[in-house]
GULUM-25050 format. One record per residue (C-alpha): x, y, z; residue number from 1. Coordinates in steps of 0.1 Angstrom, whole numbers. Layout:
// GULUM-25050
((X,Y,Z),NUM),
...
// end
This chain:
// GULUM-25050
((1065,1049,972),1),
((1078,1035,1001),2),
((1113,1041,1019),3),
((1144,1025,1016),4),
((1148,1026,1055),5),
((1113,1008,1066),6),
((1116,982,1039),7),
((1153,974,1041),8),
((1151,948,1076),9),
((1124,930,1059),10),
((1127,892,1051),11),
((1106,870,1030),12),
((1089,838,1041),13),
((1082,807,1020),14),
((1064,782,1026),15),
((1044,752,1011),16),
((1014,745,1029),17),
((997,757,1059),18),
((979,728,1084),19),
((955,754,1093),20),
((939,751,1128),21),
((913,773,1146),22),
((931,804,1150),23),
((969,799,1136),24),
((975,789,1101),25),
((1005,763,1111),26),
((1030,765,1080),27),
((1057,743,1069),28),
((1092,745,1050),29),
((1098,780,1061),30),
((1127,793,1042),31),
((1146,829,1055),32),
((1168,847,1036),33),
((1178,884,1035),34),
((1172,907,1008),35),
((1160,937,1011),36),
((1124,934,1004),37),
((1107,907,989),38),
((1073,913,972),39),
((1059,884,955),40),
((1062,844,950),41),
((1048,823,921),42),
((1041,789,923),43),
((1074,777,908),44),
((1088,789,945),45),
((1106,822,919),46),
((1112,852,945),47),
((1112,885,935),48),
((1115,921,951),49),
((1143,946,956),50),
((1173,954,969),51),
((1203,976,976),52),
((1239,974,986),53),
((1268,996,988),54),
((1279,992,953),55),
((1238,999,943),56),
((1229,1020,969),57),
((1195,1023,952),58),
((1164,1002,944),59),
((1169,979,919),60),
((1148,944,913),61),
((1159,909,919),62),
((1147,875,912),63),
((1157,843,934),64),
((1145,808,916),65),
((1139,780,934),66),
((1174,765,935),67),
((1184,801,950),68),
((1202,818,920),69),
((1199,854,930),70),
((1201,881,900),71),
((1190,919,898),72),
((1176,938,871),73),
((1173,974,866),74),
((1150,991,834),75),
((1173,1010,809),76),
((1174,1050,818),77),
((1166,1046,852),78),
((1176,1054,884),79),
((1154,1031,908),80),
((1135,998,894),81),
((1107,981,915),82),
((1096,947,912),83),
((1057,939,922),84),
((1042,906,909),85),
((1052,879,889),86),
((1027,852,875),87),
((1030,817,867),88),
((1045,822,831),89),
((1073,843,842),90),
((1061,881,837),91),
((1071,904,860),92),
((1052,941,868),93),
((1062,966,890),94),
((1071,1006,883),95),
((1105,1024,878),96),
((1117,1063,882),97),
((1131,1081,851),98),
((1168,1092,851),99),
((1165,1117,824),100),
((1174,1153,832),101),
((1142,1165,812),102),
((1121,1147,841),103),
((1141,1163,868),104),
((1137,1198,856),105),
((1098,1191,855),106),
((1082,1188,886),107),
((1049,1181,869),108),
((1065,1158,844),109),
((1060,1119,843),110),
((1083,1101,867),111),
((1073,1067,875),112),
((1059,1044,849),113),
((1047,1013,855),114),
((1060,984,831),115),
((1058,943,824),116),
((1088,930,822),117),
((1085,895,800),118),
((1113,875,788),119),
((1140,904,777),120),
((1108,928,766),121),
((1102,960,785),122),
((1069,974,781),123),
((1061,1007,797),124),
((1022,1015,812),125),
((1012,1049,818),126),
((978,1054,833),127),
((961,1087,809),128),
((969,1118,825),129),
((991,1105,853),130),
((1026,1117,873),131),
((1030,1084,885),132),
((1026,1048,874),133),
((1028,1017,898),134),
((1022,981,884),135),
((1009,959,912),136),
((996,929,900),137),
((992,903,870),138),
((978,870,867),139),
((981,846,844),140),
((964,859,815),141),
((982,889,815),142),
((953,914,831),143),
((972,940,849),144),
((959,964,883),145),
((981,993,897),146),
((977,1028,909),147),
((987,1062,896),148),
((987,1097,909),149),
((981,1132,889),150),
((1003,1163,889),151),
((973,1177,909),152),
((978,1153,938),153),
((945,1131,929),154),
((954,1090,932),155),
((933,1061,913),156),
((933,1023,909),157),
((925,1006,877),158),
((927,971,858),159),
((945,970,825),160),
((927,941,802),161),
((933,933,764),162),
((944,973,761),163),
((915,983,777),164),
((915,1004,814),165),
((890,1002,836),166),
((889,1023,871),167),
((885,1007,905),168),
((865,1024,932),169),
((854,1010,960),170),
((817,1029,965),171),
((823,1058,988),172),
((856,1056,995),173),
((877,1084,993),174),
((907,1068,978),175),
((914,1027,967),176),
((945,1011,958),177),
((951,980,939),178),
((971,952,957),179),
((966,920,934),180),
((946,905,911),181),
((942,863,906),182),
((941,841,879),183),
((906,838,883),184),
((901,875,882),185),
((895,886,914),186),
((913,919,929),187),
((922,928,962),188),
((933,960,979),189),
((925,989,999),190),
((905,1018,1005),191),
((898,1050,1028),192),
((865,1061,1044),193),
((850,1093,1047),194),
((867,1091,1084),195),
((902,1081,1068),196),
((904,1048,1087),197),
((912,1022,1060),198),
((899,985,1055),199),
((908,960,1029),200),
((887,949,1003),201),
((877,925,977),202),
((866,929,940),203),
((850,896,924),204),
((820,894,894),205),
((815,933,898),206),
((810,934,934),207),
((829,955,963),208),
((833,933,995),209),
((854,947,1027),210),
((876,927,1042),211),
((890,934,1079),212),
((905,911,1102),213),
((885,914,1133),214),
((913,923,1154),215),
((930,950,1138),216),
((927,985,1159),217),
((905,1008,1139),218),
((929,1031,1137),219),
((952,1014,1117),220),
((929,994,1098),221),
((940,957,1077),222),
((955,957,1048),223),
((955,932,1020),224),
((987,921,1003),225),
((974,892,974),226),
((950,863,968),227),
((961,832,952),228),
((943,813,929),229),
((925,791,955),230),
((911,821,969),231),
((935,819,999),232),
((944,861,1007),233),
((971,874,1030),234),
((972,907,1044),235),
((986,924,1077),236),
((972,946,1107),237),
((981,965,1137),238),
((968,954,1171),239),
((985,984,1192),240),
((1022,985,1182),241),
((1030,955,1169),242),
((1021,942,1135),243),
((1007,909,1125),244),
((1000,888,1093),245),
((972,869,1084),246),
((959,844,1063),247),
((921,847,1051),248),
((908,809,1039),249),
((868,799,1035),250),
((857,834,1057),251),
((879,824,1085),252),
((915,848,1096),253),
((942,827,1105),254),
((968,844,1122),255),
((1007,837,1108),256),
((1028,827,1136),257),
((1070,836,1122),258),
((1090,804,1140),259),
((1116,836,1143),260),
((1098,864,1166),261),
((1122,889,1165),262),
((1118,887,1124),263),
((1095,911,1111),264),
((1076,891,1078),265),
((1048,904,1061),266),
((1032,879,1039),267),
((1035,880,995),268),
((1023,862,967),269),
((1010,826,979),270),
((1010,806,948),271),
((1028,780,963),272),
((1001,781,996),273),
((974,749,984),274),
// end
């Protein structure tokens, strides 16, 4: 779960197609506006993510349509709510933290639970077994991937599908998270070697690909944010201290250059990128 204090500065980046050269995918109609942290875009240019103010000096989600109507949303009983993904038809996933006192006297007790969010429905997911729930992806159908963690420490990734769980592993890793998953079914996320450096990866037809962008320090490793459903994927990497984003389109890295250096961006959901 990540902290308020790294994820506050962020800013989110729109924008609505990139004239990709060589080395630097050029993008157009860049669009800044603070936040807190975005997370994810859909391809009806709807933001969402989280914020916090003085008044709601904890997490709650937001959503930001196209005509920049901003309005936040919290799940009943709780006391933090986290917005992920949100697909073409207006579902929203992501995880929130339980307010109830039973939760807090239990240190081994359930705490985050993942949930869609559709229309004014709530529904919670709870991965069998787990502490922790966190929703990271859906596409348009409605297939679901997120990770969980047990009481006993141990962490897992899986795809949710007409009811029906299915782990993801990537072979020989010692952990995997779950970033994303496309309309065409393909996931994307991360994993651990058995030297704890950690590489991206991709998950299409059954098959385990890695993806690293050839100029991330090993060390720090590239990590995979989303994938559209043109295939286009977006991710980020260290090269020494400063952090970069990337677009990944037909096998070739582009690197995304923010018109505002002093910004930090990371990239989200591209389903407006064609």
């Amino acid at each position: 779960m990540p902290s308020r204090s790294s994820l506050f500065p962020i800013l989110m980046f729109l924008f609505a197609s990139p004239l990709c050269g060589a080395q630097t995918a050029t993008c157009t109609n860049w669009q800044f506006f603070s936040t807190g942290f975005s997370t994810a875009i859909n391809r009806w240019g709807t933001v969402i993510g989280v914020t916090a103010s003085p008044s709601h000096p904890t997490w709650e989600g937001f959503i930001r349509d196209s005509s920049g109507n901003f309005t936040t949303y919290n799940v009943p009983n709780s006391s933090q709510t986290w917005f992920n993904r949100r697909n073409a038809k207006g579902d929203t996933v992501g995880y929130y933290t339980d307010s109830t006192a039973a939760v807090k006297l239990c240190p081994t007790c359930t705490h985050d639970h993942g949930f869609l969010l559709s229309g004014s429905a709530v529904l919670s997911v709870d991965y069998p077994g787990a502490q922790r729930t966190w929703l990271t992806g859906i596409n348009y159908w409605g297939t679901v991937v997120g990770n969980y963690t047990t009481p006993s420490g141990s962490t897992g990734a899986f795809r949710l599908k007409n009811g029906v769980l299915t782990s993801i592993h990537f072979p020989g890793s010692t952990s995997t998270t779950a970033s994303s998953i496309s309309d065409t079914g393909v996931i994307v996320g991360g994993y651990s070697d058995t030297q704890g450096l950690g590489h991206g990866f991709v998950l299409q037809n059954g098959v385990y690909t890695t993806l690293d962008n050839p100029k991330a320090d090993p060390s720090s490793g590239t990590r995979v944010d989303d994938i559209n459903s043109s295939g286009a994927i977006v991710g980020s990497y260290y090269n020494g201290p400063l952090a970069h984003s990337f677009i990944y389109i037909n096998g070739v890295f582009k690197e995304i250059i923010v018109p505002m250096p002093s910004i930090r961006v990371l990239p989200a959901l591209m389903d407006m990128v064609t």
